[in-house]
ROSE-594224 format. One line per 4 residues: number of its first residue (from 1); their letters; for each residue x, y, z of C-alpha. Coordinates in nm, 2 decimals. Layout:
<pts>
NUM) a) X/Y/Z  ... .
</pts>
This chain:
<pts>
1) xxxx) 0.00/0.00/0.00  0.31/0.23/0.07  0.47/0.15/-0.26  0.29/0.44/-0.42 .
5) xxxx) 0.31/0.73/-0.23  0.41/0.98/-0.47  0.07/0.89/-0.63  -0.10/0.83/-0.36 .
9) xxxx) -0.05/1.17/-0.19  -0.07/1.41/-0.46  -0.42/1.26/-0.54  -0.52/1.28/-0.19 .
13) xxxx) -0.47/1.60/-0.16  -0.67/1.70/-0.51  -0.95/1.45/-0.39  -0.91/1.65/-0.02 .
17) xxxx) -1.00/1.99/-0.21  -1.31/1.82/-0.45  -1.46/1.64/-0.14  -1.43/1.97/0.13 .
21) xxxx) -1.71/2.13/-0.02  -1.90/1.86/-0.15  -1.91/1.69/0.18  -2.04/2.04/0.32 .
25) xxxx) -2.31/2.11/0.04  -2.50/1.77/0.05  -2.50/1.85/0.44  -2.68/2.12/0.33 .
29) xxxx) -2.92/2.01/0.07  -3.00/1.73/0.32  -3.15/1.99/0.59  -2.86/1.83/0.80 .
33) xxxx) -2.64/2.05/1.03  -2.31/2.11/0.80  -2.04/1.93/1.03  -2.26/1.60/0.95 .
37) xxxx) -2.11/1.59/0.58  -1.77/1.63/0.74  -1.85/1.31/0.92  -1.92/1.11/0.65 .
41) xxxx) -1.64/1.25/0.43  -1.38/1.15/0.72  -1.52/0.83/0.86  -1.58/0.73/0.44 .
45) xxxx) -1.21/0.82/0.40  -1.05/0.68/0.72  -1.28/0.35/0.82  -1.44/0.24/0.50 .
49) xxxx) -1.08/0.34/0.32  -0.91/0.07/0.48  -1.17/-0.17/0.55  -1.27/-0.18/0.16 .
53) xxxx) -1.08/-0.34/-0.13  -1.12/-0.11/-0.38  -0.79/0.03/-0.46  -0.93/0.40/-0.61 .
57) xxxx) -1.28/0.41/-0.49  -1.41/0.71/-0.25  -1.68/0.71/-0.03  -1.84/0.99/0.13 .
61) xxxx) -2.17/1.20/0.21  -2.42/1.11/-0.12  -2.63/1.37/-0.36  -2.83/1.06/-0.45 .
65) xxxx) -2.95/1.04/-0.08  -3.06/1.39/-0.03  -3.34/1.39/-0.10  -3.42/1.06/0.09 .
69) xxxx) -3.24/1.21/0.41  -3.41/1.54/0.41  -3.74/1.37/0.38  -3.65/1.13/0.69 .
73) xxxx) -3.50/1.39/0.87  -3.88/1.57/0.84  -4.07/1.30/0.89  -3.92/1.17/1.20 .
77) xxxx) -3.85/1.52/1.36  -3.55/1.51/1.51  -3.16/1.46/1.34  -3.10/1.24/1.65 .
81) xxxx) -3.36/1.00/1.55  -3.26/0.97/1.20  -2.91/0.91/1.29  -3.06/0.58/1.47 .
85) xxxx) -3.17/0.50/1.09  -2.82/0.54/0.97  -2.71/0.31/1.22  -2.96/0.04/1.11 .
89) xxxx) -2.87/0.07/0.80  -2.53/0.04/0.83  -2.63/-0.31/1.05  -2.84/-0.39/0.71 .
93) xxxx) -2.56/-0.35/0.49  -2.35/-0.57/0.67  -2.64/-0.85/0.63  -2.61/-0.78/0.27 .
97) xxxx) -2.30/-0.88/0.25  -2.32/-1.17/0.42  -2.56/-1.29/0.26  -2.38/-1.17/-0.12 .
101) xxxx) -2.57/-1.00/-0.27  -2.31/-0.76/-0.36  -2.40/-0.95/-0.75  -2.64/-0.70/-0.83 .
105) xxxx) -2.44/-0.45/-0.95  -2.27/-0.74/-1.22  -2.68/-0.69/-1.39  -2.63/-0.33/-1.49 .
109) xxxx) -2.54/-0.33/-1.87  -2.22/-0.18/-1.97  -2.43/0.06/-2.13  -2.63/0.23/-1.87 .
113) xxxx) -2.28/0.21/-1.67  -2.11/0.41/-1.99  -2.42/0.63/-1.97  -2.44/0.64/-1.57 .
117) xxxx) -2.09/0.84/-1.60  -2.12/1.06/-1.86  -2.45/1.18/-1.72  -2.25/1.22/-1.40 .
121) xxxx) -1.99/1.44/-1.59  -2.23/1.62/-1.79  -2.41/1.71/-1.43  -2.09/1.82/-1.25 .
125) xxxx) -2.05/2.04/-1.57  -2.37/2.21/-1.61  -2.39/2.24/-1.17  -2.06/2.37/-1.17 .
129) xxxx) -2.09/2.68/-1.42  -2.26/2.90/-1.20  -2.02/2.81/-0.91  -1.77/2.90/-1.12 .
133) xxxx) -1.90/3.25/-1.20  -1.94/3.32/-0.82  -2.35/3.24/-0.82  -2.34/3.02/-0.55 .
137) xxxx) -2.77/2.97/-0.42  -2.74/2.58/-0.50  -2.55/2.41/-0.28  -2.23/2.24/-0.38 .
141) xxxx) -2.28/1.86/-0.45  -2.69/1.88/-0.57  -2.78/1.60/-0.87  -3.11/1.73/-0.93 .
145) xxxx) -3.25/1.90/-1.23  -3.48/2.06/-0.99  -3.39/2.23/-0.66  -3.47/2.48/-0.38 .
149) xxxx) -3.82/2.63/-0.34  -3.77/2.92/-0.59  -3.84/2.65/-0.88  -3.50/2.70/-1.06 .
153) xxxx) -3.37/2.48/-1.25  -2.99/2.28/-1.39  -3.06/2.54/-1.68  -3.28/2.83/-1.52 .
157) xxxx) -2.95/2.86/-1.30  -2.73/2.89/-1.59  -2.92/3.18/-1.74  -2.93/3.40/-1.42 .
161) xxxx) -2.54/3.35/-1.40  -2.51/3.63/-1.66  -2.74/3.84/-1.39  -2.50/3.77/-1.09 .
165) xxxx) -2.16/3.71/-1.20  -1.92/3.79/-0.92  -1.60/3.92/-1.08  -1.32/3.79/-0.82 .
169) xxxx) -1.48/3.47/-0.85  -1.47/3.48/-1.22  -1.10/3.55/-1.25  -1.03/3.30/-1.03 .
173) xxxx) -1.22/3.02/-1.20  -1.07/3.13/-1.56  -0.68/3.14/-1.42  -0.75/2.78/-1.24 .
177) xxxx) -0.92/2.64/-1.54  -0.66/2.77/-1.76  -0.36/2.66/-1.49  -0.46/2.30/-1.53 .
181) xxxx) -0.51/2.26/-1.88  -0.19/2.39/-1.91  -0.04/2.18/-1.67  -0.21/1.87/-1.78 .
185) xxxx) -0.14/1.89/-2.12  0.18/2.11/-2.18  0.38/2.09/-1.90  0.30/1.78/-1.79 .
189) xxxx) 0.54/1.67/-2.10  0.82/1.89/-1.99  0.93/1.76/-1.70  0.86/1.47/-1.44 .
193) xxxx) 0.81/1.75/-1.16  0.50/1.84/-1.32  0.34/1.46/-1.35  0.41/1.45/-0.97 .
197) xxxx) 0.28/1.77/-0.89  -0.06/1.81/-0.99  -0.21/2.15/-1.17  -0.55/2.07/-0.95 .
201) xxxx) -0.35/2.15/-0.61  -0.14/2.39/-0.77  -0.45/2.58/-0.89  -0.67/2.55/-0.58 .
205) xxxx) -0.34/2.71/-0.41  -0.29/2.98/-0.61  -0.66/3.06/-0.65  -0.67/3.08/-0.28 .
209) xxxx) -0.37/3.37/-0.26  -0.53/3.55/-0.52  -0.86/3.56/-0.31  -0.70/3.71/-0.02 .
213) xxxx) -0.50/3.95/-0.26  -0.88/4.06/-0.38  -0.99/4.10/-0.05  -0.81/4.38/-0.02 .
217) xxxx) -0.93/4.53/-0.32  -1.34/4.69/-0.36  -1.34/4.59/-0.71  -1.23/4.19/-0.70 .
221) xxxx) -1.36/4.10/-0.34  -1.52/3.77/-0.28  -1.86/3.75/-0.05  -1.79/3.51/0.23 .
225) xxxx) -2.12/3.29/0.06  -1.84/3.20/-0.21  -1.59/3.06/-0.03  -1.55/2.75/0.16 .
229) xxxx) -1.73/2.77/0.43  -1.62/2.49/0.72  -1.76/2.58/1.12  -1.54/2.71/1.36 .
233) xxxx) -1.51/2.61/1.70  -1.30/2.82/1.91  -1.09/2.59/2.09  -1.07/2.22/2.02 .
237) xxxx) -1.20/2.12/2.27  -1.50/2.25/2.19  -1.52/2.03/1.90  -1.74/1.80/2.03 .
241) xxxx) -1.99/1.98/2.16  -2.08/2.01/1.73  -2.11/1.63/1.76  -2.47/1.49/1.76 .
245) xxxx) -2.55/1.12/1.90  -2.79/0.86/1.79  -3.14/0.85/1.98  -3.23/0.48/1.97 .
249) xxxx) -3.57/0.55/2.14  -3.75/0.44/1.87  -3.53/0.20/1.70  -3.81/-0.05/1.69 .
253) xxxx) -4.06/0.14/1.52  -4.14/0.08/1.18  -4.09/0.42/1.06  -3.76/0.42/1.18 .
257) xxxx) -3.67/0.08/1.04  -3.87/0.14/0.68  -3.63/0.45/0.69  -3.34/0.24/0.75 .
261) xxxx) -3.36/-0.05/0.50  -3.49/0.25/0.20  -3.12/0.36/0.32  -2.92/0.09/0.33 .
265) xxxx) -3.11/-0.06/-0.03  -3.05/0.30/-0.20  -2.70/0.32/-0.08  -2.61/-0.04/-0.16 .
269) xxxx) -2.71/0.01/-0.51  -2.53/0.35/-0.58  -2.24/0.19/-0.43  -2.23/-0.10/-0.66 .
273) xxxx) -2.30/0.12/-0.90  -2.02/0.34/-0.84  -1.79/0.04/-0.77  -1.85/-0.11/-1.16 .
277) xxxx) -1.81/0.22/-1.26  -1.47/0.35/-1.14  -1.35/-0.04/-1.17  -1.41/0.00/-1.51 .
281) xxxx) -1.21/0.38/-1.53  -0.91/0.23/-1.34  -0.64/0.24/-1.57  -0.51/-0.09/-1.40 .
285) xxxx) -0.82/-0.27/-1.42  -0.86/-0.38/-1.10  -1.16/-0.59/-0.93  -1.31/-0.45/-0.61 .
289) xxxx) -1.46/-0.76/-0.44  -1.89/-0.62/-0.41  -1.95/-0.78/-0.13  -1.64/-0.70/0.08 .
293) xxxx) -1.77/-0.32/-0.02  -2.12/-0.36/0.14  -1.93/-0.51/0.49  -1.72/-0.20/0.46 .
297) xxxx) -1.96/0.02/0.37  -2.24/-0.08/0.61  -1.91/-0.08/0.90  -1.87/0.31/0.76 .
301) xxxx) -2.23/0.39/0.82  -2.22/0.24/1.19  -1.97/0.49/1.28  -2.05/0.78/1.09 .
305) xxxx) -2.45/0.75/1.26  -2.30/0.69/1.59  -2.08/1.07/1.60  -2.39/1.22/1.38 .
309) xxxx) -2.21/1.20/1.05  -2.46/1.13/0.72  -2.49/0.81/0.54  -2.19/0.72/0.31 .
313) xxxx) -2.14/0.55/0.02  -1.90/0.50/-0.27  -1.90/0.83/-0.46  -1.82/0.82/-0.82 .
317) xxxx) -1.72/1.23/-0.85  -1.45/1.18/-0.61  -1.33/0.81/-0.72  -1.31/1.01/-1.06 .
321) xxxx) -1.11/1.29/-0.91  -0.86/1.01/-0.75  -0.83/0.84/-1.09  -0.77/1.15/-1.28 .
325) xxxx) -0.55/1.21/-1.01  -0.33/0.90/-1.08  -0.39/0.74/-0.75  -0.28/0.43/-0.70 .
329) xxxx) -0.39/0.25/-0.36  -0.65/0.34/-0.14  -0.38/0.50/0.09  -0.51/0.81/-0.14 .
333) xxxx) -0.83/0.77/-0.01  -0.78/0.73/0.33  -0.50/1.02/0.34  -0.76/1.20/0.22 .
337) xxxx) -1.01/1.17/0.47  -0.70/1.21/0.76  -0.69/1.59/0.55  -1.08/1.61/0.60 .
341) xxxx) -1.00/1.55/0.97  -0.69/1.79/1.05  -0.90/2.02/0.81  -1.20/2.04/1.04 .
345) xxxx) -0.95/2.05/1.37  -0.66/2.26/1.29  -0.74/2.47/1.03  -1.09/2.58/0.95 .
349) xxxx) -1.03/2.96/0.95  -0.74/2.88/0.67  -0.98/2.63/0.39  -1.25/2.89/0.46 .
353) xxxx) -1.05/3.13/0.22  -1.08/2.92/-0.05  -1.31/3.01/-0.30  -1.60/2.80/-0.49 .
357) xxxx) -1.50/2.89/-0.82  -1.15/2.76/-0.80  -1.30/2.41/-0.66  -1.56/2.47/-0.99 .
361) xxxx) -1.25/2.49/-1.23  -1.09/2.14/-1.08  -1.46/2.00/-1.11  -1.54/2.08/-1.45 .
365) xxxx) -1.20/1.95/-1.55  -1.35/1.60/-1.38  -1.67/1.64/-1.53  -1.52/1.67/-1.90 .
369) xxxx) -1.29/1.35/-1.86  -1.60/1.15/-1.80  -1.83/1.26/-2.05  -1.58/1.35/-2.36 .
373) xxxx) -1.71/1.36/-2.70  -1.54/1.05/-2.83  -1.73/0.85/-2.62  -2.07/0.98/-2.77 .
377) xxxx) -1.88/0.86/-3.07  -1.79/0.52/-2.97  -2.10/0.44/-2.86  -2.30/0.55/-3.17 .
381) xxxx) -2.09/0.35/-3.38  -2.16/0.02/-3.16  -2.49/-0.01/-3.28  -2.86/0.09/-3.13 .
385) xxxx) -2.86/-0.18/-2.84  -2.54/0.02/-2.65  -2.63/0.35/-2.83  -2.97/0.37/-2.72 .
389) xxxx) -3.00/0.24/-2.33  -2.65/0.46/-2.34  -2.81/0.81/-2.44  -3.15/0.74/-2.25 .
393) xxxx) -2.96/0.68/-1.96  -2.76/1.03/-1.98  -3.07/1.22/-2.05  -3.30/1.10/-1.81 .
397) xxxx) -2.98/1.15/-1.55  -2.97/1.53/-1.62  -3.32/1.59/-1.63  -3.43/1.36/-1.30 .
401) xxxx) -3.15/1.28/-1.07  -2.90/0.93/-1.09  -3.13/0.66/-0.96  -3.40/0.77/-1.17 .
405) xxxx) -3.15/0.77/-1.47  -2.98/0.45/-1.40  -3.29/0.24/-1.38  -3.47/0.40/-1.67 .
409) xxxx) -3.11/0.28/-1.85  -3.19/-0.08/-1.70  -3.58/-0.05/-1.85  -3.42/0.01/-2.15 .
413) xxxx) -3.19/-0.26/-2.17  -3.44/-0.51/-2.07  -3.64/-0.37/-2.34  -3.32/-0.40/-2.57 .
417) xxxx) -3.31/-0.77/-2.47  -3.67/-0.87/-2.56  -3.62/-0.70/-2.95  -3.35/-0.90/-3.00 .
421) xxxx) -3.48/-1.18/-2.80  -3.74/-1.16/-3.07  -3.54/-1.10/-3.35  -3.29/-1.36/-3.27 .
425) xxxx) -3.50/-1.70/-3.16  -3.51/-1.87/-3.51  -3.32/-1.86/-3.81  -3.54/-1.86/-4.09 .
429) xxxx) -3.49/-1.98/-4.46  -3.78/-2.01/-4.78  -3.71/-2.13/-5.09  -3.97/-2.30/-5.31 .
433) xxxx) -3.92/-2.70/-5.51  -4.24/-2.74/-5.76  -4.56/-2.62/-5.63  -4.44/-2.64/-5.25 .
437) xxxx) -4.30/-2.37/-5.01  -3.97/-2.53/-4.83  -3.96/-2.33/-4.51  -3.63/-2.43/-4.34 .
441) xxxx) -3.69/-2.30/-3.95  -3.37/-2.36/-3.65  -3.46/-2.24/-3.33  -3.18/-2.12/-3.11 .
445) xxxx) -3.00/-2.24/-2.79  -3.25/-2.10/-2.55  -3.63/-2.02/-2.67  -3.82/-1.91/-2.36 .
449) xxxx) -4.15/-1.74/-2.32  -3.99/-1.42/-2.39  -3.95/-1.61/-2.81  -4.39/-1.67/-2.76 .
453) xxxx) -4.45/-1.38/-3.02  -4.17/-1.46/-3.31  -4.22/-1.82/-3.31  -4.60/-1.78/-3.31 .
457) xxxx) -4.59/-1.51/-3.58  -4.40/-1.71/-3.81  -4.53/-2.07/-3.76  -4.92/-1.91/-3.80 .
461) xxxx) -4.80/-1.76/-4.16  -4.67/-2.06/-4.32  -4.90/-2.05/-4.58  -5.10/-2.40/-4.70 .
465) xxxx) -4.93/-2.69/-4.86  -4.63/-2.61/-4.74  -4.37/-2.84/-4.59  -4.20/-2.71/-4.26 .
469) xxxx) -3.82/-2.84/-4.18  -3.78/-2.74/-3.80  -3.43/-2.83/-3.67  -3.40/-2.82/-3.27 .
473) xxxx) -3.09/-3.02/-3.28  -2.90/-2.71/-3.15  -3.15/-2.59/-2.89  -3.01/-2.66/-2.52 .
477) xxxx) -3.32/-2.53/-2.36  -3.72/-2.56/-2.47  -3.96/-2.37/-2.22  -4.31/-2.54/-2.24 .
481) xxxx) -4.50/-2.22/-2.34  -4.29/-2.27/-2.69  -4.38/-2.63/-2.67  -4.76/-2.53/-2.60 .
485) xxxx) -4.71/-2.34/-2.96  -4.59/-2.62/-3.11  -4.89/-2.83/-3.00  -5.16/-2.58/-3.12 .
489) xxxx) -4.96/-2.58/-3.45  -4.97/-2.94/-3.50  -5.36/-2.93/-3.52  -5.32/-2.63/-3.78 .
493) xxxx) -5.08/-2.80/-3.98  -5.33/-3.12/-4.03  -5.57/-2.86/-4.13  -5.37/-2.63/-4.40 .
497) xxxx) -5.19/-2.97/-4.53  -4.86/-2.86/-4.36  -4.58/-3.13/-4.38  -4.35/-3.13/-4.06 .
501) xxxx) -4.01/-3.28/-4.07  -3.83/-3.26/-3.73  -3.46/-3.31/-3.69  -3.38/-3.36/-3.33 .
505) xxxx) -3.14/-3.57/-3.14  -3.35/-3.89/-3.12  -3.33/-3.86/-3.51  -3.58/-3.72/-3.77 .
509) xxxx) -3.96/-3.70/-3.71  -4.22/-3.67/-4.00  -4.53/-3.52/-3.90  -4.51/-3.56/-3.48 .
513) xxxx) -4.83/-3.59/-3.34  -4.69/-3.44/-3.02  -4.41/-3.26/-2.91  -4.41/-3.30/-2.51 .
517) xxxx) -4.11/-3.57/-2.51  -3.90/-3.32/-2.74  -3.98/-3.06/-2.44  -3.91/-3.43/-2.14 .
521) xxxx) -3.59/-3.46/-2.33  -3.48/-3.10/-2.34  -3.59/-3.05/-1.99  -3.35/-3.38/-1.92 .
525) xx) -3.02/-3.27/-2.11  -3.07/-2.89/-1.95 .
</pts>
């Protein structure tokens, strides 16, 4: 794990800077009190970094659950009491593992998972923009295409940028955007300083001097709303009078424990999610065990409910940020939440100088790298089956939110499945000898109920006098609603003078009166 520290630490360090404000925004599109997101960042860096064996994944405080906690947090009344539902569900996460289910993720079509990430990146993108001109009313880390009670929207908030642009913050984001595209791509190839170095950090630290530097000027300065803003206790000591504790009063109930397993299921599945995901953008290629990850993460969520952090999962925007990053092990991720903690103990009044837009310009960086145009590309040119579940997916993502995107991407795969399902259950060939139709029909390896309609449609148009050469010799499995077709045909054949020769592995068959021992025998070899 050591054997990459000058990866490992640089990337820490940019993942530190992406996660600081995200881990304070979701607090704060969750109604929850802002050191909560802190929590989860540091216990999702420290206890589910070294517990898990994913070597670049992130974990951390969730946009996808927003929603879900700022509901429970409502509904129950009290932040104590839905920090009892964290704990559950931490408890229910573990059971998930154990019992391996971590397999569910492996169902998710490469597709939707293509489509799942370049949603993502298109979201961090379009969110980003108005951070990055200093209008800062959405809180860092939203997924929605809807937010707040004003009604605005991904798009509505985009326009009203050019209606609020704060200048300092402007400059800021421009010079860091440009800094790291000129680091990543020009100097980068100069020298080896500049690989180990990376533009993210450099930006963020220079963005930060130059915000101070503004400060001093009437023209430049930067609103405390746009920077970083992290609480500050006055001692540290005092520290943990912020922390909030777990009331387990009504741990029993079934509000509480509905809460609970809707928290541990949504988290499990955006974590295994996110772990096929950044498996599959890890330049190395390496396998992160699912159901080690549900152990680790429902261990994370224990913790972070007991010291009143949020619920955690893996987090594909910062798993990005630590591949980009060229991380290595997940040393990088737990180093990183170590900075969230020393961040939030030593130096609070020092990371509360550093302004949103610079964070903005390292985001929108991330958010290009996962949804480049050569992938829109690539996938086009694969054909409708990945194009389509692909492009549905990345739409419905920045219209709705993720989960709503990444099972209207699984609807459409299914969907996918049964067309070609249909298209693929026979091969057919017609050709004509004399006055008779030759209709040469093979059925596949597999002809379930889902092959009813194709089978039906073409055995029900083979027109009179024909002569029908059906070859299941190939065909591994035969589910009885196909053999029920075959039966109902038999009767139609006698009736429109249809000749049936059968080729199957007991031999050839002219005419069959029946074809249940075809199904007995298929049912046998399966």
């Amino acid at each position: 794990m050591f054997k990459y520290l000058k990866n490992d630490i640089p990337a820490s360090i940019v993942v530190f800077f992406v996660a600081l404000p995200l881990c304070l925004g979701i607090a704060l599109a969750s109604d929850a009190p802002p050191l909560s997101g802190l929590i989860a960042g540091i216990i999702g860096g420290i206890v589910v970094g070294s517990l898990s064996k994913s070597k670049i994944g992130v974990s951390g405080p969730a946009a996808g659950l927003a929603a879900i906690v700022a509901s429970a947090i409502s509904s129950l009344g009290s932040f104590e009491l839905f920090l009892s539902t964290v704990v559950l569900a931490g408890i229910i996460q573990i059971l998930f593992g154990v019992l391996r289910m971590g397999v569910i993720g492996y169902y998710f079509p490469n597709s939707v998972i293509k489509g799942m990430l370049t949603g993502i990146g298109i979201i961090i993108i379009l969110k980003q923009i108005p951070h990055f001109f200093g209008y800062d009313l959405e809180a860092e880390g939203a997924d929605s295409f809807f937010w707040g009670v004003s009604g605005e929207n991904t798009f509505s908030a985009i326009v009203h940028v050019l209606d609020n642009i704060t200048l300092g913050s402007l400059i800021i984001g421009l010079f860091g955007l440009i800094l790291i595209l000129c680091w990543d791509n020009i100097l980068s190839k100069k020298h080896t300083f500049f690989k180990i170095i990376q533009g993210s950090l450099v930006a963020v630290f220079l963005g930060t001097i130059l915000q101070v530097i503004f400060s001093k000027t009437s023209s430049f300065v930067i609103e405390g709303k746009h920077l970083v803003q992290i609480p500050v206790p006055e001692k540290i000591s005092e520290f943990a009078s912020l922390l909030s504790f777990p009331d387990f009063s009504q741990v029993f109930t079934m509000d509480v424990f509905t809460i609970a397993f809707t928290l541990a299921l949504v988290a499990s599945l955006e974590t295994l999610l996110s772990v096929e995901a950044t498996d599959k953008l890890d330049p190395d290629k390496n396998i992160t065990p699912p159901n080690r990850e549900l152990f680790a993460q429902g261990l994370g969520n224990i913790f972070s409910g007991l010291i009143g952090g949020l619920p955690i999962t893996q987090v594909i925007v910062r798993s990005s940020a630590n591949i980009q990053s060229n991380a290595k092990t997940k040393l990088s991720a737990i180093i990183h939440g170590i900075l969230l903690l020393i961040a939030v103990l030593a130096i609070p009044m020092l990371l509360n100088h550093i302004p949103k837009s610079v964070l903005a310009a390292v985001l929108i960086i991330v958010g290009f790298k996962l949804a480049k145009p050569s992938l829109f590309k690539k996938m086009f040119n694969l054909g409708w089956t990945q194009f389509v579940p692909f492009i549905v997916t990345v739409a419905v993502i920045i219209f709705t939110n993720l989960l709503i995107g990444i099972f209207t991407g699984l609807a459409i795969g299914v969907i996918v499945i049964l067309v070609k399902s249909y298209q693929n259950s026979l091969f057919l060939h017609k050709k004509e000898s004399g006055d008779h139709k030759i209709i040469e029909m093979t059925f596949a390896e597999e002809i379930t109920f889902l092959n009813k309609a194709s089978i039906q449609k073409e055995l029900f148009s083979i027109p009179e006098n024909s002569r029908l050469e059906l070859d299941i010799r190939k065909t591994i499995f035969l589910d009885y609603d196909i053999v029920e077709i075959l039966e109902d045909f038999v009767i139609q054949a006698r009736n429109k003078n249809i000749f049936i020769h059968l080729k199957s592995e007991r031999g050839v068959v002219d005419n069959p009166t029946s074809f249940i021992e075809f199904f007995k025998l298929k049912k046998q070899s399966r």
